[in-house]
py3Dmol code that shows the C-alpha trace and the ligand (Angstrom):
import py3Dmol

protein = """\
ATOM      1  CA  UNK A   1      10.755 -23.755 -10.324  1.00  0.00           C
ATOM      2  CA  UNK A   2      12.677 -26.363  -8.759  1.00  0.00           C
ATOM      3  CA  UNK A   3      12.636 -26.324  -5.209  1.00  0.00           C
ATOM      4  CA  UNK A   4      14.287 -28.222  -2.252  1.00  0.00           C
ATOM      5  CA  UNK A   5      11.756 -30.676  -0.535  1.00  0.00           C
ATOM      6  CA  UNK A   6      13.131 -29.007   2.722  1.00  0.00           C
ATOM      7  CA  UNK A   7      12.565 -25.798   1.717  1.00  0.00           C
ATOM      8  CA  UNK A   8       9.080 -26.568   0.527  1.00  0.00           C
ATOM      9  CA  UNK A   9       7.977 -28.069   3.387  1.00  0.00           C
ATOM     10  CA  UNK A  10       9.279 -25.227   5.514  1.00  0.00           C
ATOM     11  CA  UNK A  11       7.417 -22.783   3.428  1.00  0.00           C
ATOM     12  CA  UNK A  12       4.155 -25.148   3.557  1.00  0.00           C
ATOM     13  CA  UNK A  13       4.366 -25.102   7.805  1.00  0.00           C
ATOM     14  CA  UNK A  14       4.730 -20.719   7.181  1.00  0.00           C
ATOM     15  CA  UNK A  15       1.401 -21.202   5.109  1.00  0.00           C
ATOM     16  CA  UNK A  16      -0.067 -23.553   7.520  1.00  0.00           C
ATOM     17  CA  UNK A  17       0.486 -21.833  10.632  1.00  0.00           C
ATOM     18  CA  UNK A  18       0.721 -18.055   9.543  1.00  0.00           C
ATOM     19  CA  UNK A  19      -1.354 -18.101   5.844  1.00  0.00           C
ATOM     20  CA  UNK A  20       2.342 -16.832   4.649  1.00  0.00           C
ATOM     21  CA  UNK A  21       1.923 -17.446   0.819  1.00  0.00           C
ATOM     22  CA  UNK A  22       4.359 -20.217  -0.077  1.00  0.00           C
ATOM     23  CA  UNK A  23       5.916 -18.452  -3.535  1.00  0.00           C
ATOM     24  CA  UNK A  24       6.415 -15.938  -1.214  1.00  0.00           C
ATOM     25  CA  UNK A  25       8.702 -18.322   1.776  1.00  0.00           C
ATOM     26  CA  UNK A  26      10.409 -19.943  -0.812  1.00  0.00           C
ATOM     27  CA  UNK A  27      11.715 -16.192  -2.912  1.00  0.00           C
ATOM     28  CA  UNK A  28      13.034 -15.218   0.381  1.00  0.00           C
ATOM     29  CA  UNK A  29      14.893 -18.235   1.087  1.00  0.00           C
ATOM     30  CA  UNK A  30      16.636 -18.272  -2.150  1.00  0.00           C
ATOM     31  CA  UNK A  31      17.042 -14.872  -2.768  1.00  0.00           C
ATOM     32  CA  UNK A  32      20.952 -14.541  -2.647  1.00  0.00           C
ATOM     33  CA  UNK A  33      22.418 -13.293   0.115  1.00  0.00           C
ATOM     34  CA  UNK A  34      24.010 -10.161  -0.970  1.00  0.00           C
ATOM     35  CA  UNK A  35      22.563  -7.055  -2.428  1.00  0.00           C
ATOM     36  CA  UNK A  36      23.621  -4.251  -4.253  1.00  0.00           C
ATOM     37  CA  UNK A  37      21.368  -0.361  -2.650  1.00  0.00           C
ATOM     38  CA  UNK A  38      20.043   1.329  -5.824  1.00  0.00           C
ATOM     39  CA  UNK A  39      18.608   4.715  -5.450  1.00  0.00           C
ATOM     40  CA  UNK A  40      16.416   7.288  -7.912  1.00  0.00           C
ATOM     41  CA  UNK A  41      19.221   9.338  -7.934  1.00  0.00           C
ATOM     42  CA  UNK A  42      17.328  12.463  -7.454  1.00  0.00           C
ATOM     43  CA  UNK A  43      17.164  14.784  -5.238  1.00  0.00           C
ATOM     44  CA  UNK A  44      14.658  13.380  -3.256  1.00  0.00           C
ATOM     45  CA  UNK A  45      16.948  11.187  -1.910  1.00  0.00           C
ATOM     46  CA  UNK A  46      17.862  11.322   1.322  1.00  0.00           C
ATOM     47  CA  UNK A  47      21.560  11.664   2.457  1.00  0.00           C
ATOM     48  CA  UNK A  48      22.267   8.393   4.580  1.00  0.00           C
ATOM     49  CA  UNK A  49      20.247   6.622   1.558  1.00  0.00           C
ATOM     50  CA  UNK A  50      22.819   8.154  -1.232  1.00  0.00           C
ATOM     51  CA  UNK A  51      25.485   7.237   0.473  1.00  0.00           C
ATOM     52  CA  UNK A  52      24.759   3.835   0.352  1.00  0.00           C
ATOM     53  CA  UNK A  53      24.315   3.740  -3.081  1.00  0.00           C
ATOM     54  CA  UNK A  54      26.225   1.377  -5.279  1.00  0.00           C
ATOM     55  CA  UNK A  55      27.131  -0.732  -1.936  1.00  0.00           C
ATOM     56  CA  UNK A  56      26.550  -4.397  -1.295  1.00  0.00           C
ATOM     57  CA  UNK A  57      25.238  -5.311   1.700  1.00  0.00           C
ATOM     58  CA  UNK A  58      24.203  -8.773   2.847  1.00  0.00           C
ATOM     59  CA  UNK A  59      20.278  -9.257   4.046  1.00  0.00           C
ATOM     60  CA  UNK A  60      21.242 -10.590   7.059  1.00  0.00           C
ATOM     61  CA  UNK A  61      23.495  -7.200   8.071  1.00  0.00           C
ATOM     62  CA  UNK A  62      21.372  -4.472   7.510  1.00  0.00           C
ATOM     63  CA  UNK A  63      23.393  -1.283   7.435  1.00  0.00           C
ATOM     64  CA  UNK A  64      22.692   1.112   9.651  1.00  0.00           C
ATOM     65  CA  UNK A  65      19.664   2.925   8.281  1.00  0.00           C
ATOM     66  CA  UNK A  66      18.015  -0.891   7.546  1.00  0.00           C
ATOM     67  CA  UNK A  67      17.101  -2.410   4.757  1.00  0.00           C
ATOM     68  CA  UNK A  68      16.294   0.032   1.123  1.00  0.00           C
ATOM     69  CA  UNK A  69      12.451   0.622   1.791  1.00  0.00           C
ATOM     70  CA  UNK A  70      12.574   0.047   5.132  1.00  0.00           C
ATOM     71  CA  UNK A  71      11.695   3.437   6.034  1.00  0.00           C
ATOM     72  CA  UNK A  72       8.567   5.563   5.325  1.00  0.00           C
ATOM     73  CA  UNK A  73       8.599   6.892   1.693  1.00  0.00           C
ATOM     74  CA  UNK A  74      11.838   5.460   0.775  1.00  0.00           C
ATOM     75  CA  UNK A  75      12.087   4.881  -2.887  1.00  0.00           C
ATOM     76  CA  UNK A  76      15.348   2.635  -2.622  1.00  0.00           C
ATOM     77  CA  UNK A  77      15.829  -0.563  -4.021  1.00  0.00           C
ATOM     78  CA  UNK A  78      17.931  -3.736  -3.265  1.00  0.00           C
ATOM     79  CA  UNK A  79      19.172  -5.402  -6.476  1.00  0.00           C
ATOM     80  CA  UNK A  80      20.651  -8.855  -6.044  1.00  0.00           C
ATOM     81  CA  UNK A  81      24.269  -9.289  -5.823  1.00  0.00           C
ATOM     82  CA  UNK A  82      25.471 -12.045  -8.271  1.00  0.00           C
ATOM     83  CA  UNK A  83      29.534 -11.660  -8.745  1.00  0.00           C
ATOM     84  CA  UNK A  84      30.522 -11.077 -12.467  1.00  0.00           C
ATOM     85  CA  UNK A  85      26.535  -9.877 -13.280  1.00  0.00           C
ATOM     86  CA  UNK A  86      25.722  -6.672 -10.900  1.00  0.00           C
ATOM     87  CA  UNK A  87      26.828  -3.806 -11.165  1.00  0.00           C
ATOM     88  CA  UNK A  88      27.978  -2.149  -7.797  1.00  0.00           C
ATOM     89  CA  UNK A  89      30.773   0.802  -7.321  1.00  0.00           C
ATOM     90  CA  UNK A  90      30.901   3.665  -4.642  1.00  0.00           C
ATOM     91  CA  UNK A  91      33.596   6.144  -3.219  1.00  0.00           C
ATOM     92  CA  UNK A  92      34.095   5.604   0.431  1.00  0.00           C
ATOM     93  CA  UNK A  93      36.120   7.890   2.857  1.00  0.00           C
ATOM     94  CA  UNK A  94      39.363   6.944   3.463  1.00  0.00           C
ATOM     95  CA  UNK A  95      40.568  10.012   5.632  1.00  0.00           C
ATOM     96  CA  UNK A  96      39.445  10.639   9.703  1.00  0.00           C
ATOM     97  CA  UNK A  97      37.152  13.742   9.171  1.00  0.00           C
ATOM     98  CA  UNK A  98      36.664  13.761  12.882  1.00  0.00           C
ATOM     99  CA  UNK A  99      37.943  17.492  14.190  1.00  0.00           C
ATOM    100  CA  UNK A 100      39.079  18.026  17.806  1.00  0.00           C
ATOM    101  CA  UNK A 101      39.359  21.684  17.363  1.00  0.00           C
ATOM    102  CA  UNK A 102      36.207  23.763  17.889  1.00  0.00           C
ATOM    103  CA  UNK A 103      34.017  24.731  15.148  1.00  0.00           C
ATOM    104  CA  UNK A 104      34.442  28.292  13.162  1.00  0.00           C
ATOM    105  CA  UNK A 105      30.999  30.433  13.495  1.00  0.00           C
ATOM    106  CA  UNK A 106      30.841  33.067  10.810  1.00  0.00           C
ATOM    107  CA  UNK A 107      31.967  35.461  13.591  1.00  0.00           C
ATOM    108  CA  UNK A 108      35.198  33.535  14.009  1.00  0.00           C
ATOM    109  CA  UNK A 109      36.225  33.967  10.178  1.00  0.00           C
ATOM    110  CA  UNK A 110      35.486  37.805   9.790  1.00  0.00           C
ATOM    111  CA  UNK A 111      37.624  37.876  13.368  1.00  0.00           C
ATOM    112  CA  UNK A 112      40.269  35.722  11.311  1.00  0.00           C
ATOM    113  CA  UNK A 113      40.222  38.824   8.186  1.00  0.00           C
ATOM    114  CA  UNK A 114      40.748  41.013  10.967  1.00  0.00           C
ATOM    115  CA  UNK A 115      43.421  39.673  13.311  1.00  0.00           C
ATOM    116  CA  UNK A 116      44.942  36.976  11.297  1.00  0.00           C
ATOM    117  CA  UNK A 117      47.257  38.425   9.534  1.00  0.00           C
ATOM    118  CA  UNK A 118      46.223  36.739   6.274  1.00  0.00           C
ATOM    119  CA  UNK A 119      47.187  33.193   7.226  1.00  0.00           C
ATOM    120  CA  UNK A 120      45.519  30.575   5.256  1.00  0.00           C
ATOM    121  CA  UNK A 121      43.590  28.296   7.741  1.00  0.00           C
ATOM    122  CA  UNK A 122      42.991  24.275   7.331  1.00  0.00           C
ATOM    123  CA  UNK A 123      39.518  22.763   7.410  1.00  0.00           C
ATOM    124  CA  UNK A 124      40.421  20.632   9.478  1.00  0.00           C
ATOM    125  CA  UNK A 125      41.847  23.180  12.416  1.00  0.00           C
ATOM    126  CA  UNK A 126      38.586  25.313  11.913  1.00  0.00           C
ATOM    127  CA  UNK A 127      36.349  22.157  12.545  1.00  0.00           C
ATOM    128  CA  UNK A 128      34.600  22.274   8.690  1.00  0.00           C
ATOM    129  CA  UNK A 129      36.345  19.278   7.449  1.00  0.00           C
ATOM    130  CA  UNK A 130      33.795  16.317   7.884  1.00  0.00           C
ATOM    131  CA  UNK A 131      30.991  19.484   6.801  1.00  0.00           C
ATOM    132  CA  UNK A 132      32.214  19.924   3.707  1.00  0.00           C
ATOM    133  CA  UNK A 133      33.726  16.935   2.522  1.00  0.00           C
ATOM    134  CA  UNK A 134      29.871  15.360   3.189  1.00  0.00           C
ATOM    135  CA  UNK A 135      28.271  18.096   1.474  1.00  0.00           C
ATOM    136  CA  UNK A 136      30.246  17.578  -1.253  1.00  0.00           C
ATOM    137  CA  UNK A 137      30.078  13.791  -1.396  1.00  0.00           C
ATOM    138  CA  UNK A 138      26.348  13.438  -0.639  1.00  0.00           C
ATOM    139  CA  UNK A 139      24.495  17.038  -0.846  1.00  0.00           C
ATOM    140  CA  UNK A 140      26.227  18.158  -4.196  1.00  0.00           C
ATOM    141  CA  UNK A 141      26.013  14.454  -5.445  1.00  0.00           C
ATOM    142  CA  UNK A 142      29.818  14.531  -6.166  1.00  0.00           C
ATOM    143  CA  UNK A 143      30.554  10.965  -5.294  1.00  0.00           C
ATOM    144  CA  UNK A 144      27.996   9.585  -7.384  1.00  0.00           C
ATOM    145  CA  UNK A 145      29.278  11.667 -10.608  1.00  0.00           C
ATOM    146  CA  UNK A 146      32.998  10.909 -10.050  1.00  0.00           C
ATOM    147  CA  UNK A 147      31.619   6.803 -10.014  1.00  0.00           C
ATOM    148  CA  UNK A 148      29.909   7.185 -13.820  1.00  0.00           C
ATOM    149  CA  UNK A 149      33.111   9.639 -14.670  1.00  0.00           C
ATOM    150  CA  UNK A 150      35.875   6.686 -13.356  1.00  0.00           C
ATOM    151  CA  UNK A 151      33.800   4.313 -15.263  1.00  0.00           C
ATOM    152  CA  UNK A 152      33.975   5.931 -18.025  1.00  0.00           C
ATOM    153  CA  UNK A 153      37.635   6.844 -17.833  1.00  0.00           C
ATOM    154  CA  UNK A 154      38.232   3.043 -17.252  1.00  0.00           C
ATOM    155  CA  UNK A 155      36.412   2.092 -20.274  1.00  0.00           C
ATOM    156  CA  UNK A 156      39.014   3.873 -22.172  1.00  0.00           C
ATOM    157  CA  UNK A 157      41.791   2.148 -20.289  1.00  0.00           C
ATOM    158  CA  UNK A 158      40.378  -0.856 -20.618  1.00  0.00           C
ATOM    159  CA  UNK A 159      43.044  -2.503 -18.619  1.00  0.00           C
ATOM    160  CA  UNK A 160      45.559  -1.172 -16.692  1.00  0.00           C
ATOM    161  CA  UNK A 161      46.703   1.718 -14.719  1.00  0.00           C
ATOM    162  CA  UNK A 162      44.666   5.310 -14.989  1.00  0.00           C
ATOM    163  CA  UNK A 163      44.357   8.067 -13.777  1.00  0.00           C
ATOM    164  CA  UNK A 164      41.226  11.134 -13.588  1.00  0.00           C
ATOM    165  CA  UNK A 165      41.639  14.678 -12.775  1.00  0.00           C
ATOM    166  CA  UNK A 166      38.675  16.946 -11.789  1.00  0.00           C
ATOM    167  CA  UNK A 167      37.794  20.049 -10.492  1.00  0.00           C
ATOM    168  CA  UNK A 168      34.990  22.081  -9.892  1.00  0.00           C
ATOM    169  CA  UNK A 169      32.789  25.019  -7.789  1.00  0.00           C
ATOM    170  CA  UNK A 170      30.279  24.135  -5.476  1.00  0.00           C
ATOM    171  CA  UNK A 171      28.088  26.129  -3.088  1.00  0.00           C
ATOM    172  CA  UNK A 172      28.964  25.209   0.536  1.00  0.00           C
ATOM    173  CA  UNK A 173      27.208  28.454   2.024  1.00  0.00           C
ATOM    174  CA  UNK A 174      24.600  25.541   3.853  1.00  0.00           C
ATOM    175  CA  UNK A 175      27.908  24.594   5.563  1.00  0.00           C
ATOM    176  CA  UNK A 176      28.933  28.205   6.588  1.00  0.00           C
ATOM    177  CA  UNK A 177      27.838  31.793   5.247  1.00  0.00           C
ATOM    178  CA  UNK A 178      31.549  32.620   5.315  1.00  0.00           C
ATOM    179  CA  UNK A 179      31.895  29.510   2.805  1.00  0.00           C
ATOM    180  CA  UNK A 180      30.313  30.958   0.122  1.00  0.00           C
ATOM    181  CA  UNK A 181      31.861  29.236  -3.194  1.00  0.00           C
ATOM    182  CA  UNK A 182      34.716  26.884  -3.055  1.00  0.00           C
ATOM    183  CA  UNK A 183      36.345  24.774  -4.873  1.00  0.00           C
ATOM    184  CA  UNK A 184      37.327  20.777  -4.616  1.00  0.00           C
ATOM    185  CA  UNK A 185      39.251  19.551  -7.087  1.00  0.00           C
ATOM    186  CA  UNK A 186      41.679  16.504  -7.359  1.00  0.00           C
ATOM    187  CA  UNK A 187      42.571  13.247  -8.692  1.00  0.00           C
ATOM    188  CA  UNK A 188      41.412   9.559  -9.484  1.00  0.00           C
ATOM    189  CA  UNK A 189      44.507   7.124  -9.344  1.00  0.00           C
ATOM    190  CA  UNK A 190      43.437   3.300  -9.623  1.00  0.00           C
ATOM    191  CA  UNK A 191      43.444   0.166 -12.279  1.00  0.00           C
ATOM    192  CA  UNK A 192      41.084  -1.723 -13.801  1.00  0.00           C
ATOM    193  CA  UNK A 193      40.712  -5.092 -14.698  1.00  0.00           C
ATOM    194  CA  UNK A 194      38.948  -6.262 -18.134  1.00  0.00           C
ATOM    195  CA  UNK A 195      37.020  -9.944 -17.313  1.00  0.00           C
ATOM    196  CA  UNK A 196      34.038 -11.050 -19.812  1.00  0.00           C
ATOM    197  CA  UNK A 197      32.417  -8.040 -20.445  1.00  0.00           C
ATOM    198  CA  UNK A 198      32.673  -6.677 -16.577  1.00  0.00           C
ATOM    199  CA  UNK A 199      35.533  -3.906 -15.879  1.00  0.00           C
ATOM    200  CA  UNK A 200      36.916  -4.269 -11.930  1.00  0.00           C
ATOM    201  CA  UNK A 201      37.950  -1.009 -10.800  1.00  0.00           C
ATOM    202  CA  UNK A 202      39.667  -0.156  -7.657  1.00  0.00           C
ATOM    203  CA  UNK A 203      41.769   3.216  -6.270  1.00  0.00           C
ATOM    204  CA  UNK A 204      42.279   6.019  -4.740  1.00  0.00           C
ATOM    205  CA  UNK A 205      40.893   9.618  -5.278  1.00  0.00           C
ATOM    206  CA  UNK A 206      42.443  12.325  -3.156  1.00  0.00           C
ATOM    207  CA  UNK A 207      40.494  15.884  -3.056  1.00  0.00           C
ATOM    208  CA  UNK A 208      41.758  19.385  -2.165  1.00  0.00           C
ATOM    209  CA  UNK A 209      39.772  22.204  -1.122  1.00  0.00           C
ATOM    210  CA  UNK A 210      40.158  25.821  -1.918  1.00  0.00           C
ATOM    211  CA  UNK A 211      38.452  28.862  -1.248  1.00  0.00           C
ATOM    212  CA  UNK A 212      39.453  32.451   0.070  1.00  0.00           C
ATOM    213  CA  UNK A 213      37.934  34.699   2.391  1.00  0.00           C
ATOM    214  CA  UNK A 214      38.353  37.898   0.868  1.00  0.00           C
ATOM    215  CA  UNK A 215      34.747  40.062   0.979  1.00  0.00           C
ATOM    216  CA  UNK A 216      33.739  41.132   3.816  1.00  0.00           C
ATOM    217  CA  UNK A 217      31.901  43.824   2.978  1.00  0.00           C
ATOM    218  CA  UNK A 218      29.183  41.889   1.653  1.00  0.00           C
ATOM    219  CA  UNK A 219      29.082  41.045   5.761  1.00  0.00           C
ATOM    220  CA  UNK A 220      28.611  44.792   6.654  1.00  0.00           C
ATOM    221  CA  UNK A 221      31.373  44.951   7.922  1.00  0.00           C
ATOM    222  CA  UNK A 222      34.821  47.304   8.245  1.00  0.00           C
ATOM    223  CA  UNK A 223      37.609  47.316   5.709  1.00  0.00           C
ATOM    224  CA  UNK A 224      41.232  46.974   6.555  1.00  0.00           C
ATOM    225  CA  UNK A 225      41.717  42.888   6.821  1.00  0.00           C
ATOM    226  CA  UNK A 226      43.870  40.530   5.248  1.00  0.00           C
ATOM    227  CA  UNK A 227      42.129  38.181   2.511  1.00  0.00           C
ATOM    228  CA  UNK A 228      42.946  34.597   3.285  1.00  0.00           C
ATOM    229  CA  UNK A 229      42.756  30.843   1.982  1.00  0.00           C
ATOM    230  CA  UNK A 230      40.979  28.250   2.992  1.00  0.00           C
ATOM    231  CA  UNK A 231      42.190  24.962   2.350  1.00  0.00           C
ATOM    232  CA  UNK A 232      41.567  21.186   3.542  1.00  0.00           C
ATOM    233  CA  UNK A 233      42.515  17.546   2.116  1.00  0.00           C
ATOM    234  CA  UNK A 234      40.505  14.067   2.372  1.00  0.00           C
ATOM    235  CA  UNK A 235      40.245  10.896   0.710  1.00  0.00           C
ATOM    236  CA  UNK A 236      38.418   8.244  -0.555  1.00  0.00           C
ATOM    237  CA  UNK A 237      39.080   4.777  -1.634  1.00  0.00           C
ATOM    238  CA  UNK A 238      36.950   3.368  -5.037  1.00  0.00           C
ATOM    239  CA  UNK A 239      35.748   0.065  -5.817  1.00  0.00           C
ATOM    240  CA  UNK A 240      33.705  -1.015  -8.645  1.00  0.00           C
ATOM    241  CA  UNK A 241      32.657  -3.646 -10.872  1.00  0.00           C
ATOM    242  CA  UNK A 242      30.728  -2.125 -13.866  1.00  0.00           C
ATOM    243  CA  UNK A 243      30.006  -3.373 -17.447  1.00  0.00           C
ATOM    244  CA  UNK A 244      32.140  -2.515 -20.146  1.00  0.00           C
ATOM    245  CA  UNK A 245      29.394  -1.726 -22.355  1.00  0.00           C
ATOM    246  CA  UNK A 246      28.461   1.810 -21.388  1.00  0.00           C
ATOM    247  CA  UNK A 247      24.948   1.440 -22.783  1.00  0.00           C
ATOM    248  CA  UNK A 248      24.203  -1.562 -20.763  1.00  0.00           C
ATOM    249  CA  UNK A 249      25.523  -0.088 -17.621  1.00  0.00           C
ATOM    250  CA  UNK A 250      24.164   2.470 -14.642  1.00  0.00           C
ATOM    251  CA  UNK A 251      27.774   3.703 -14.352  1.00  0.00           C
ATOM    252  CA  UNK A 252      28.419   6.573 -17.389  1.00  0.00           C
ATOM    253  CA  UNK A 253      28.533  10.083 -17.647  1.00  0.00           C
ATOM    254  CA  UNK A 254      26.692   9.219 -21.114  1.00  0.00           C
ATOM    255  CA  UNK A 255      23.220   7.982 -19.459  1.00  0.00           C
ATOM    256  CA  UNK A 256      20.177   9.860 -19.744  1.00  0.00           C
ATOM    257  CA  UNK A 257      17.245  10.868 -17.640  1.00  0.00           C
TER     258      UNK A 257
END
"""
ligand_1 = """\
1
ZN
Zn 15.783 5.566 0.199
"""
view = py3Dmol.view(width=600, height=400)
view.addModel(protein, "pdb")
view.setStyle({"model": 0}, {"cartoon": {"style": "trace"}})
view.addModel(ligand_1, "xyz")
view.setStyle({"model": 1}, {"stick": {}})
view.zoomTo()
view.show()
C-alpha cells in the first residue's frame, strides 16, 4: 500500500501513544467517506435498521440510530460508497404522515358501522395513516421488494421513461383489529438512465389504500350497520443506482436466498 508520509506518521503517534495498530489508523483514514447501510434482509432485522437500507450515509453523520453495528446484535453492514461502483437505492416518504386528528380505537370503528351511515373514512382523519403506511414499508418489507421490482422494470427500459403498477393484501391487524386485511396498491412513475453498466433510477411511487369494514359480527357484536371503506394516500420518492446486470446486482426480484 502506498501511504501518505502524513498519514503514516499520524498513525505511528496512535500506535505510540495508544498501541492502536497502524494498518488499522491508516484503513480508517482512507476509507471513503460515504457508505452505502446493507442489511440481512430478514426478518430479524429491526425496523429503524431496514429502513435505512440501501441509503448512503457519510461516516462523519451518523444517522440517527448510529453507525450499522453500532448497536448490540446488529447484523448491519456499511459498504463503501464509490459513485458509478455501489449499488445503493431506497423508497423514501414523500407525503406528511403526521395526523392531527385523534386516533381510531377498535371501539371507534364498530361505533362508525353503527352511526356512520356508511361513509368511507380517510386514514388520515382516523389517525392510522403514518401506522400503516410504516407497516407496510418496513414490517411487511414492501419498500424493499418494490426497490428489486423497479430495478427490474428499469432493466427492461433500459433508458427512458417507465412506469410499475402493483398491488397487493397485507395483514395490518398489528396496526388495528378493525384493520384486518387491506389492500395498498399503486404505481411506480420515474426514468432511468443507462451509464457503463450502472442504471440511475429516480421517481415517484404513489400508494392507495383500501379496505372495508364490513364484519362485525366476528366482533360479537349487533347487526344492523352500514359496511364502509377505508381509504388513505401517501408517497414516496425513489432513487437508485443499480447494475444493469441483474446477476451481478442486490437489486432483482430474480435473486435467491
Ligand atoms: Zn442492524
Amino acid at each position: 500500500m502506498n501511504v501518505d508520509p502524513t498519514l503514516y506518521r499520524k498513525a505511528f503517534q496512535a500506535y505510540l501513544r495508544r498501541g492502536t495498530p497502524i494498518e488499522w489508523s491508516i484503513k480508517q483514514e482512507t476509507l471513503p467517506e460515504l457508505y452505502v447501510w446493507r442489511t440481512r434482509e430478514d426478518e430479524k432485522v429491526r425496523p429503524a435498521h431496514a429502513m435505512n437500507a440501501g441509503r448512503v450515509f457519510n461516516r462523519n453523520e451518523p444517522p440517527s440510530t448510529g453507525h450499522p453495528g453500532s448497536e448490540f446484535n446488529c447484523r448491519c453492514e456499511a459498504v463503501s460508497f464509490i459513485s458509478g461502483h455501489t449499488e445503493f437505492a431506497y423508497l423514501e416518504f414523500d407525503t406528511s404522515l403526521a395526523s392531527a386528528y385523534n386516533r381510531w380505537t377498535d371501539v371507534e370503528f364498530v361505533s362508525h358501522y353503527y352511526f356512520g351511515n356508511g361513509q368511507s373514512v380517510d386514514l388520515l382523519e382516523i389517525g392510522h395513516l403514518r401506522e400503516i403506511a410504516e407497516e407496510y414499508a418496513w414490517e411487511h418489507g414492501a419498500f424493499r421488494r418494490l426497490c428489486d421490482q423497479i430495478a427490474d422494470t428499469a432493466r427492461r427500459a433500459r433508458q427512458g421513461k417507465f412506469a410499475y403498477d402493483f398491488r397487493s393484501a397485507y395483514d395490518f391487524g398489528a396496526v388495528a383489529f378493525s384493520h384486518g386485511n387491506g389492500i395498498v396498491l399503486g404505481q411506480f412513475t420515474g426514468s432511468v438512465l443507462h451509464e457503463s453498466g450502472m442504471l440511475r433510477i429516480n421517481g415517484l411511487a404513489k400508494f392507495e389504500f383500501r379496505d372495508m369494514f364490513e364484519d362485525p359480527l366476528d366482533l360479537g357484536i349487533e347487526p344492523g350497520g352500514s359496511p364502509y371503506a377505508i381509504t388513505g394516500n401517501w408517497s414516496a420518492l425513489f432513487r437508485g443506482e443499480v447494475f444493469a446486470n441483474a446477476e451481478r446486482s442486490d437489486y432483482t426480484s430474480g435473486r435467491s436466498g
